[in-house]
C-alpha positions as CSV (number, residue, x, y, z in Angstrom):
1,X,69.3,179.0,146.2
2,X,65.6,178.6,146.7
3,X,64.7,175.3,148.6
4,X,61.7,173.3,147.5
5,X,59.4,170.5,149.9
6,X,59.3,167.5,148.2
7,X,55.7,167.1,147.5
8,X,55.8,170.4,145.4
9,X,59.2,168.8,143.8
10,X,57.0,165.7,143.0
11,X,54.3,168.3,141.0
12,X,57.5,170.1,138.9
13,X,58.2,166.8,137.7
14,X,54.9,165.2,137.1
15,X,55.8,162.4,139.3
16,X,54.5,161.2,142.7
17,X,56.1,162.3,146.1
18,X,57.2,158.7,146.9
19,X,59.4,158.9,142.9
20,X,61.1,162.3,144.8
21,X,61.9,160.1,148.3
22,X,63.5,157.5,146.0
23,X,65.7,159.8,143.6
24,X,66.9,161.2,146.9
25,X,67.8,157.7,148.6
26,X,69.3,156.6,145.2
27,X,71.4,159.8,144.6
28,X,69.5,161.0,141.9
29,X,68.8,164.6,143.3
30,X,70.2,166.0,146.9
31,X,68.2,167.0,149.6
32,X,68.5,168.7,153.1
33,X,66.4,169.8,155.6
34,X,64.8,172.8,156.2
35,X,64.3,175.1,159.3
36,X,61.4,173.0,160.3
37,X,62.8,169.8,159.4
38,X,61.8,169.1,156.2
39,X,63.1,167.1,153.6
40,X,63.9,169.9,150.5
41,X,65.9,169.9,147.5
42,X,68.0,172.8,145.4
43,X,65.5,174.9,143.5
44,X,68.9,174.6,140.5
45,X,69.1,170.9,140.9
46,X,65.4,170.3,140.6
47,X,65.1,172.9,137.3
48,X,68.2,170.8,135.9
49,X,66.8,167.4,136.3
50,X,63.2,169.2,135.5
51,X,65.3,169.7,132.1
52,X,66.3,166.5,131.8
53,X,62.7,164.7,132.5
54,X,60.1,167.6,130.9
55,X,56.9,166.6,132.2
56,X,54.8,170.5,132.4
57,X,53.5,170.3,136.0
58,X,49.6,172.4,136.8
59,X,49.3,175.8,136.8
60,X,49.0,176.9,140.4
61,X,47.7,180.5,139.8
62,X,44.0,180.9,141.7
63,X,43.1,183.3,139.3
64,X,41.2,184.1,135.9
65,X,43.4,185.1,132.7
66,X,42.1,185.2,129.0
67,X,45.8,184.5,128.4
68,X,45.2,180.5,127.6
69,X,49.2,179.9,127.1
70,X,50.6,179.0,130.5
71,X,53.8,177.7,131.0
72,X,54.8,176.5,134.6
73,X,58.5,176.0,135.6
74,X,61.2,177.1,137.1
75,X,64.3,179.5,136.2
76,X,67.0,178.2,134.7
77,X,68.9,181.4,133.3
78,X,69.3,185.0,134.2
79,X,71.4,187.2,132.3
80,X,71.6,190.6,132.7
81,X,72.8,194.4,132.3
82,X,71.9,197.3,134.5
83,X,68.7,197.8,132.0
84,X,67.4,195.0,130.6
85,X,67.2,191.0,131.8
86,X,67.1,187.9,130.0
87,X,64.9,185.4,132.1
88,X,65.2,181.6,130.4
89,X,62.1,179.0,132.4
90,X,62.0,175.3,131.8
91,X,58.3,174.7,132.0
92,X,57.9,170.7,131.6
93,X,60.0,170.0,127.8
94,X,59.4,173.8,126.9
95,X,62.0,176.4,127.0
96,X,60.6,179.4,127.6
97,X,62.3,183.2,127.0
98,X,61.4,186.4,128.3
99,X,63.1,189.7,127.8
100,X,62.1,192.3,130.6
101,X,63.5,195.2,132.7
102,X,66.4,193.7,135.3
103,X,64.0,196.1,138.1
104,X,61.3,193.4,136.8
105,X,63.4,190.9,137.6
106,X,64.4,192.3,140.7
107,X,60.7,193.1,142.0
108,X,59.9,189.2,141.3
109,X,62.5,188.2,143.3
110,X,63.6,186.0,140.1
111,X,66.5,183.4,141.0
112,X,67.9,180.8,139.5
113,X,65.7,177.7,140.7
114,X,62.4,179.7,141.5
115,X,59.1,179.2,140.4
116,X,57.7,181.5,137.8
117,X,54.2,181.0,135.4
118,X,55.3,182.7,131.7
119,X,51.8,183.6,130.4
120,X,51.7,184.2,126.7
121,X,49.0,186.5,125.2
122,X,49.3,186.4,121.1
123,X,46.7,187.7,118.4
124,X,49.0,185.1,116.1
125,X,50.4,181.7,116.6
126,X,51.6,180.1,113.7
127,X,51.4,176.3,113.7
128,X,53.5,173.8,111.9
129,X,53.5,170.6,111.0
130,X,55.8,167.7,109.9
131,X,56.3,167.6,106.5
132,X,55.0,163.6,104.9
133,X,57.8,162.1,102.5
């Protein structure tokens, strides 16, 4: 499982680095360290309690998009056939969905835990309101 630094932990969850260093010493998420030291935590466990908190963290990409529907997070489900993949994202409280080739998935080095942007590009969006009693 993909291991993530604690400060970029902190940014997934829209809280500070010093929130992170206490959910670890409280037993609210595990960590280890890394090659170098470094405190990290599960990619899986961080996209789980990413789930259960849903704050949307910045976009990271440097570059220019006209797509304006950016959704940051990580994986949270993979299913597959030789063909086709399902690839499921929590970005902050959104669940996102994308349908693509399982090669696509492959070449992205999508895992369960990673970081991923799912970029929306629609000529339609229909928006709804709540209905007033």
């Amino acid at each position: 499982m993909p291991q993530i630094r604690v400060t970029e932990a902190a940014r997934y969850l829209g809280v500070s680095d010093d929130t992170v260093r206490r959910w670890i010493e409280n037993g609210t998420l595990e960590s280890s360290k890394n090659a170098s030291g470094r405190t990290v935590v599960d990619g899986l466990a961080l996209a789980q309690l990413a789930r259960r908190n849903a704050v949307l963290p910045d976009d990271p990409s440097d570059g220019n998009s006209s797509a304006r529907n950016r959704f940051v997070g990580l994986v949270t489900g993979i299913t597959s056939d030789p063909v086709m993949s399902q690839v499921e994202l929590q970005c902050g409280p959104f669940r996102v969905v994308s349908l693509m080739s399982t090669e696509a998935v492959h070449d992205l080095g999508l895992e369960l835990g990673s970081e991923a942007v799912a970029v929306v590009k629609a000529t339609m969006v229909i928006i709804e309101t709540p209905t007033t009693k």
